[in-house]
C-alpha positions as CSV (number, residue, x, y, z in Angstrom):
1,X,-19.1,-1.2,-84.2
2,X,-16.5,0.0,-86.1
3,X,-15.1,-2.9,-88.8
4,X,-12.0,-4.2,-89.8
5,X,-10.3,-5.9,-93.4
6,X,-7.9,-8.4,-92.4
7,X,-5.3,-9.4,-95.6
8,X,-3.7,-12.9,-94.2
9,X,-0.5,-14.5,-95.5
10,X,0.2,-18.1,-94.5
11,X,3.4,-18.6,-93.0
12,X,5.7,-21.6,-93.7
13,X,4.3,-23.4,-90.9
14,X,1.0,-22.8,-91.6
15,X,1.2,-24.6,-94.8
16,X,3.1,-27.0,-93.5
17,X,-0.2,-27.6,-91.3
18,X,-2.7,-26.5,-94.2
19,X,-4.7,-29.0,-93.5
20,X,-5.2,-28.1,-90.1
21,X,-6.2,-24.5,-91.6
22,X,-10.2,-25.2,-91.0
23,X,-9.5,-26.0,-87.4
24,X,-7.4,-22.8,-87.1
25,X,-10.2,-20.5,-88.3
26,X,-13.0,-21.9,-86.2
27,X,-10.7,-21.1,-83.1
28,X,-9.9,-17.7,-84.4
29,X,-13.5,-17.4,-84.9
30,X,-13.5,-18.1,-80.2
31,X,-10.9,-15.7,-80.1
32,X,-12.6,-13.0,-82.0
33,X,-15.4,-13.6,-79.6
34,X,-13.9,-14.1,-76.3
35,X,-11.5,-10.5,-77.4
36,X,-15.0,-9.1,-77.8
37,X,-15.1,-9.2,-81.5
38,X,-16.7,-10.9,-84.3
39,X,-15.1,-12.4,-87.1
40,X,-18.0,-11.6,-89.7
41,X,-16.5,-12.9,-93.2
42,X,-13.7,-15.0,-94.3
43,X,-12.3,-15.5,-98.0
44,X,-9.2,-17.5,-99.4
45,X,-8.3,-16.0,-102.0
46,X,-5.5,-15.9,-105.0
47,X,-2.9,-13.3,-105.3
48,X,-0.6,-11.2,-103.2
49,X,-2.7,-12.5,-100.1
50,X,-3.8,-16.2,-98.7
51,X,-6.7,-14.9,-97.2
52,X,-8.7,-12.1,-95.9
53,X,-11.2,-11.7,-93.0
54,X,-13.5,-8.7,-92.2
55,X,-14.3,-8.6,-88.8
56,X,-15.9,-6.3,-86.2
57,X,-14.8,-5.3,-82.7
58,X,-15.3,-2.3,-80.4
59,X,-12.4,-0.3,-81.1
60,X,-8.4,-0.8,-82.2
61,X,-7.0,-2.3,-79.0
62,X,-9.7,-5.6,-79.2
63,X,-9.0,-6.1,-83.1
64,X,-5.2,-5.6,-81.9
65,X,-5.0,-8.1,-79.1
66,X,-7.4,-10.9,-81.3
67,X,-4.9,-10.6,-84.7
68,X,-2.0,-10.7,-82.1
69,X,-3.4,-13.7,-80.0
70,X,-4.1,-15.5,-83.6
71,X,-1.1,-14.6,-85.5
72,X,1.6,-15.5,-82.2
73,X,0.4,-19.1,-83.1
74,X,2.7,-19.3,-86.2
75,X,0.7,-20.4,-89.0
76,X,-0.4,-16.5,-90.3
77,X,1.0,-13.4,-90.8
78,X,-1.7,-10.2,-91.1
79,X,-2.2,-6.6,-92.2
80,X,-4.9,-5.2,-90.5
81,X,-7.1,-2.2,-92.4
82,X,-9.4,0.0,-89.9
83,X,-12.9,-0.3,-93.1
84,X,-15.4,2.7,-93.3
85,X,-18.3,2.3,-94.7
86,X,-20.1,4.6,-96.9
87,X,-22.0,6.6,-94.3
88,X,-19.1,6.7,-92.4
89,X,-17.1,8.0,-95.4
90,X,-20.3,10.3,-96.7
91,X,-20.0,12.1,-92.3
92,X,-15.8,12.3,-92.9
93,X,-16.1,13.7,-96.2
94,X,-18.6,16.2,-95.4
95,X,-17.2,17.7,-92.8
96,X,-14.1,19.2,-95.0
């Protein structure tokens, strides 16, 4: 299943809610599911972003509609990176 890098920013409301933030991901983590998707990892981390997720789903339209479903809440804004992993890059590069 093809994976994806999620790079999260928190919006004004969502840290006006921060500590609601746990209960946020653990339903993101149902929406993932019921979009037919997995949210595999999550990180907070410091810098340009709040947070990133990697997360799996059958093809662009399901990690679309999941990151949509979570993000028209309010409390996140997200940049959504299509990952390949090294056997995938190894096929792609290859075939030059």
């Amino acid at each position: 299943m093809p994976t994806y890098i999620c790079l999260l920013r928190w919006t004004a409301k969502g840290l006006e809610n921060i500590k609601e933030s746990p209960s946020r991901l653990d339903a993101a983590r149902k929406v993932f599911q019921a979009a037919g998707g997995t949210l595999k990892e999550f990180y907070m981390v410091a810098g340009q972003y709040d947070m990133v997720i990697t997360a799996e789903a059958p093809d662009d339209a399901v990690i679309a509609k999941a990151i949509l479903s979570i993000a028209s809440k309010g409390a996140i804004q997200s940049e959504t990176l299509r990952a390949f992993t090294e056997s995938e890059y190894r096929s792609i590069v290859s075939g030059l």
